[in-house]
C-alpha angles and dihedrals in degrees: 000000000000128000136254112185098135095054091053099046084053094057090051092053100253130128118202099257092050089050087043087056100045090046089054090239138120108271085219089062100037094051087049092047088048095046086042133049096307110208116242079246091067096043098048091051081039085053095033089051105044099035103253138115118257087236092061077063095070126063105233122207086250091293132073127145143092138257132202099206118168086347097310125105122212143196124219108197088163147349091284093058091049092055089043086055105046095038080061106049090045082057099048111080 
């Protein structure tokens, strides 16, 4: 899955000095971080700060949720994922 942090701070109005200013960090690192391998850390205070969910950060291959099905929750990232899921709770009784 790739990124797309700057897309979506576009779309919320923020540039990222103005989102490097509201976080409390220096706008050189968070822009490296961001072009780089960003920590789980980073994304969650980038989602936290400008409203979004972590996961409207990511491209998805065109599917992305997650299903409780029979008491355990689970995350589709792809297709693959999807058939994985439902070939095991077809399988759980």
């Amino acid at each position: 899955m790739s990124l797309r942090i700057k897309e979506v701070l576009k779309e919320k109005g923020y540039t990222i000095q103005s989102l490097s200013e509201v976080m409390g960090v220096n706008r050189v690192s968070l822009t490296n971080s961001i072009n780089g391998n960003p920590t789980v850390e980073t994304l969650e205070k980038i989602a936290s700060t400008i409203g979004v969910d972590i996961s409207e950060l990511f491209i998805s291959d065109g599917i992305m949720g997650i299903i409780r099905a029979k008491g355990i929750t689970y995350e589709i990232n792809s297709i693959e994922d999807l058939k994985k899921i439902l070939a095991e709770i077809e399988s759980v009784k």
